[in-house]
N, C-alpha and C positions, 0 to 999 in steps of 0.2 A: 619420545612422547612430547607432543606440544604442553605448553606451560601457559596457562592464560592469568594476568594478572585484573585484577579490576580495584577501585578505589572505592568507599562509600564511605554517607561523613552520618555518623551516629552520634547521637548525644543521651546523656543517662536524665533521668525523672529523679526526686526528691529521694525516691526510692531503690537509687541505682539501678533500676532496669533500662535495658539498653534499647535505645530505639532509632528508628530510620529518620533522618531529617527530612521531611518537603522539602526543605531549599539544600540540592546539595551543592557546597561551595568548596570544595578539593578537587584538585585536577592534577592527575597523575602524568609526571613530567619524563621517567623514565624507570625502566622495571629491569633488571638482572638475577639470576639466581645459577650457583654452583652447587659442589656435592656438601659444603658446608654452610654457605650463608644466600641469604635471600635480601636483597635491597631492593626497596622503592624509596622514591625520588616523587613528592609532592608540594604543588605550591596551593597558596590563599590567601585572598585581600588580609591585608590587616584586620580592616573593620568593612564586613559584609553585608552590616545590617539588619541580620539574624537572630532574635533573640536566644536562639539555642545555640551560638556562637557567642565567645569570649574573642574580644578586641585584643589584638597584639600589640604591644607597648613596649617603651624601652622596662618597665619592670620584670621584675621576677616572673619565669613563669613553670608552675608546677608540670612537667610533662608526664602522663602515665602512659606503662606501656604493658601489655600481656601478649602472650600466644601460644599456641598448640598446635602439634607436630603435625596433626593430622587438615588437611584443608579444609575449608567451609562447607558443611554439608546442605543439603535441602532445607532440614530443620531448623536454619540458621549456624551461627557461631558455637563453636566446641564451649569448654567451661575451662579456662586456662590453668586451673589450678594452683600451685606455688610459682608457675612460671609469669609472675609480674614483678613490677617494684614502679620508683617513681623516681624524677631528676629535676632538678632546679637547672634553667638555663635561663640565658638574656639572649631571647632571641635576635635582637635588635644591636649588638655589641658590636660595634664594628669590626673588622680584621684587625689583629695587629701587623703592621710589614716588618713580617717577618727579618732579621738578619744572620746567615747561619756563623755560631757560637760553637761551632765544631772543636776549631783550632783555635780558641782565644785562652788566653790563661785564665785563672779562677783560683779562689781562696773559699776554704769553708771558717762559718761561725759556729759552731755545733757543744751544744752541752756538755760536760763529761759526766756518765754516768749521775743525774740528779735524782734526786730521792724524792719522790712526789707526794706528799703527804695525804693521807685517808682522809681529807677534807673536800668539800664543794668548791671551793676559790683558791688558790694559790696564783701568787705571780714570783715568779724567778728571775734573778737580774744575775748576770754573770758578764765581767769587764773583758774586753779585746782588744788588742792592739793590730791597727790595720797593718798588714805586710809589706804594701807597697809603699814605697818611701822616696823622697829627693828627685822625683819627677812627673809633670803631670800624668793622670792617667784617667782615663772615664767606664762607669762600670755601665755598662750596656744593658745587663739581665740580673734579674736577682732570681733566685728559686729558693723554694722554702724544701727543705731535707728532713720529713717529717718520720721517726722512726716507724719502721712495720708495727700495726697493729695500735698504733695510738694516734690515729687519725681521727678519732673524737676525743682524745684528750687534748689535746694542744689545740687551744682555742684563736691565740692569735701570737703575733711576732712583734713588737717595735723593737728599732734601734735607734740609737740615740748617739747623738754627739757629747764628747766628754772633754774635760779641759785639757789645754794639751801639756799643761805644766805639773802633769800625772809620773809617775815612775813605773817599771815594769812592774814592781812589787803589789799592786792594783790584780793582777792577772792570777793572784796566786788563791783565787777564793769567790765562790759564787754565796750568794744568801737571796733571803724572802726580801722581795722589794715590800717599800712603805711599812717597816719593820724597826722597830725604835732603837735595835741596835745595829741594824745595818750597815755598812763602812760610809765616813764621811764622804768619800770619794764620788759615792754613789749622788750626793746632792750636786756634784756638778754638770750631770748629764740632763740637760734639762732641752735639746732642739731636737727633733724626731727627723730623721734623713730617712727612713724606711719603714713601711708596715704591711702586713699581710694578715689575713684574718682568715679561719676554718672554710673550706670550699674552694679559696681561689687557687689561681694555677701560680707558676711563675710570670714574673712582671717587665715586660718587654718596655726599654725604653724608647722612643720616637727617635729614627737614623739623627738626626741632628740633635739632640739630645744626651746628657750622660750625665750620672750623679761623677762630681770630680772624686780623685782620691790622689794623693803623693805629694800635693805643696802645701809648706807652712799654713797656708787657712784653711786648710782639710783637716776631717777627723784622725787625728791620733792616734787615740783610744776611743771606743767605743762600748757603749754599755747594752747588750740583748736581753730584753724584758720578753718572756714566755711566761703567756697567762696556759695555767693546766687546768680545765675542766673537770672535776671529778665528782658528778654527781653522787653517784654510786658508793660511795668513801670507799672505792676501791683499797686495799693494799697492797706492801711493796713494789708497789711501781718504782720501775728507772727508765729514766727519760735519756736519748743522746739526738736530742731535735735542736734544728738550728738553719741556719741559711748559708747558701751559695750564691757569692758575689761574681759577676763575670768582667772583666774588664780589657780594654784597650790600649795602646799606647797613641792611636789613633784618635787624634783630640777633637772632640765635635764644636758645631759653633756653637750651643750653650751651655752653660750646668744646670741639673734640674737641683731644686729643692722642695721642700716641703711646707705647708701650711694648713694648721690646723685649725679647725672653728667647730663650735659644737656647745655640749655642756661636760662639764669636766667633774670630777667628784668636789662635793659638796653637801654638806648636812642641808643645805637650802633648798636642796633641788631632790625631791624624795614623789615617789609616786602612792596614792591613795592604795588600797587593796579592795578589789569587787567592781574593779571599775569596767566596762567594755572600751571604752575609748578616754586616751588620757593624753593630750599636746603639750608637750616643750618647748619653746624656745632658746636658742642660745646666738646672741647677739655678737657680729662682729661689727662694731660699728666705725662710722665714716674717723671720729676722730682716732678711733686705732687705725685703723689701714693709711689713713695719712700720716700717722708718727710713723708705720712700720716702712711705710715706701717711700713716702716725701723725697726722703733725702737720698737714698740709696736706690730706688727704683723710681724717679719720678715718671719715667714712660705707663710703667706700670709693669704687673707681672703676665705670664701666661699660661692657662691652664689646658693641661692635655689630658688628664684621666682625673677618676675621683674614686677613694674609696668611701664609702657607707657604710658605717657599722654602731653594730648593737648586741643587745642579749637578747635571754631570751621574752622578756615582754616587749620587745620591739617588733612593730608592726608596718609603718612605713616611715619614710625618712624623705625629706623635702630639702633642697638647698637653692634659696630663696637671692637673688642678684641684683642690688638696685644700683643705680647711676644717676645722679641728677637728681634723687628723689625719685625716680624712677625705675617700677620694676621690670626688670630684662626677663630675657626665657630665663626659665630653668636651668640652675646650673648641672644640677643632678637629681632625681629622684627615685625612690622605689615605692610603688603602692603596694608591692607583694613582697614586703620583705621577708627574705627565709633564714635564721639562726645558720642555719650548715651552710650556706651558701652566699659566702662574703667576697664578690671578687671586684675588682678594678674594671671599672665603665671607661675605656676609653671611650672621651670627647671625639665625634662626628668632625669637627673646626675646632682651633683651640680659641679659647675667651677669654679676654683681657678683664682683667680688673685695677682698678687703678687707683691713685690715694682719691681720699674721700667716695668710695664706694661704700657700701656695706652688704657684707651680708648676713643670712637668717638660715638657721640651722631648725626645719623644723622636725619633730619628733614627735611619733604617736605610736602611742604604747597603748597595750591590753591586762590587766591585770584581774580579769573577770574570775578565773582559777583560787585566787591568792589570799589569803587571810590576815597577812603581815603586811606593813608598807614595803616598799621599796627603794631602797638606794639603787641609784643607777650611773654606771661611766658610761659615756655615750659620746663620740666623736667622732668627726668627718674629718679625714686625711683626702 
């Protein structure tokens, strides 16, 4: 039996009823179907011109999808039933170039057994000692190893660097971070080499690129802060989530690192309750980035990806670029920021920033819901 496929671009009324658009602006690029799956293949301007069209952007974009087994009839469109949901994508994310990590060695960070407390916020700090030693090495891919079934608990990842004049005796004991008995040890890990946040996938580094690991200036020890989300006040929860490092002995020409700007916890920095829209600022300014790179990077540095993150009254997120007193593009932004959907923007070209730059962390929150102020962490990795 012939199979005819056809495209039509619909858009829903205040009312969600579905209707035909005049202007149709989809153009069906290639159509397949088997005894299991049915794919079509559609392109569209970014921006059409359309006002029952939404402009395509590098931000967040909610995709909805529904269908029914049975074809379009006369009458129109079937009623899809349970058979929908929705995805957060960046349509606009560039490719990562790929490098296959088949045969490369790898080390896990991964929890033991944690006890996740019937609380809203928790964060977990458990110390690590890196395995590779006494030679350089470069870790290529990170993945996050998120246990089945607590893929909205575990909200985010950092790892940190720790001193390296620690003893293995450090490794024998996880606690609650920012905990007033916490181990002193824990106050030494204070520079972020890694983070991942709820949504994203694993984190591909650029071919010439690799965080270092194995000589005296590399981490050590290393401390994994896992924030647990538990709205619910769930009980006994155990946790054995953590990260997969992948590395090389194949030395690239740079090391990546990290730098963070944003606003950082602070009784100063608290948000109103009932507000619809609320902006933050958080300042990295010209005379820090000329203390931090002056001397050690006076070229400057270069940025290849960025993460954006927030909670849940985060709404969008701006990262603001000046030089000269002058402001450049954008380094990153999201106008449609989505809580579940935290991943890494690789940069299009990478961007230099250099001493006496600054930049501007902005932040816009919603707290129209909320009764109570709000404390907020809030940081761009």
């Amino acid at each position: 039996w012939p199979i005819f496929y056809f495209r039509q671009d619909y858009f829903t009324d205040e009312n969600r009823v579905l209707k035909k658009d005049p202007q149709q602006d989809y153009h069906l690029e290639y159509a397949m179907e088997n005894s299991t799956h049915t794919i079509l293949a559609f392109s569209r301007e970014l921006h059409t011109c359309d006002t029952n069209d939404k402009s395509i952007t590098e931000s967040t974009v909610r995709v909805i999808w529904a269908y029914h087994h049975k074809d379009m009839g006369e009458a129109g469109q079937n009623y899809h039933g349970s058979n929908r949901g929705t995805k957060s994508l960046r349509l606009l994310n560039p490719e990562k170039e790929e490098v296959s990590s088949a045969s490369l060695p790898y080390f896990d960070l991964t929890n033991k057994d944690v006890p996740v407390p019937d609380k809203d916020t928790t964060y977990w700090c458990q110390m690590f000692k890196i395995p590779v030693q006494h030679e350089k090495h470069h870790v290529t891919k990170v993945e996050p190893l998120i246990q089945k079934g607590h893929e909205n608990l575990v909200h985010h990842i950092l790892l940190y660097q720790c001193s390296s004049n620690l003893n293995d005796s450090v490794l024998d004991y996880g606690h609650e971070c920012y905990h007033p008995n916490m181990p002193d040890s824990f106050l030494t890990c204070e520079t972020v080499i890694f983070a991942w946040a709820i949504g994203g996938e694993g984190f591909t580094y650029p071919p010439h690129v690799g965080l270092s690991i194995g000589t005296a200036a590399d981490p050590q020890f290393v401390l994994m802060e896992v924030h647990y989300d538990n709205p619910s006040y769930t009980e006994g929860l155990i946790d054995n989530s953590g990260l997969r490092l992948i590395y090389t002995p194949v030395i690239r020409k740079y090391d990546a690192g990290v730098i963070e700007a944003g606003l950082w916890v602070s009784l100063f920095h608290n948000i109103p309750p009932g507000m619809p829209e609320f902006v933050s600022e958080g300042h990295c300014t010209l005379e820090c980035l000329e203390e931090a790179l002056g001397a050690e990077r006076p070229a400057g540095i270069h940025v290849f990806a960025v993460l954006l993150h927030a909670h849940l009254a985060g709404r969008a997120i701006r990262m603001r670029h000046f030089h000269n007193g002058e402001e450049q593009k954008l380094l990153a932004y999201d106008d449609e920021f989505d809580f579940n959907f935290q991943e890494f923007q690789y940069l299009k070209e990478e961007r230099t920033i250099l001493p006496g730059d600054n930049l501007i962390t902005e932040c816009h929150y919603s707290t129209v819901d909320r009764i109570r102020m709000t404390w907020v962490r809030q940081v761009l990795v």
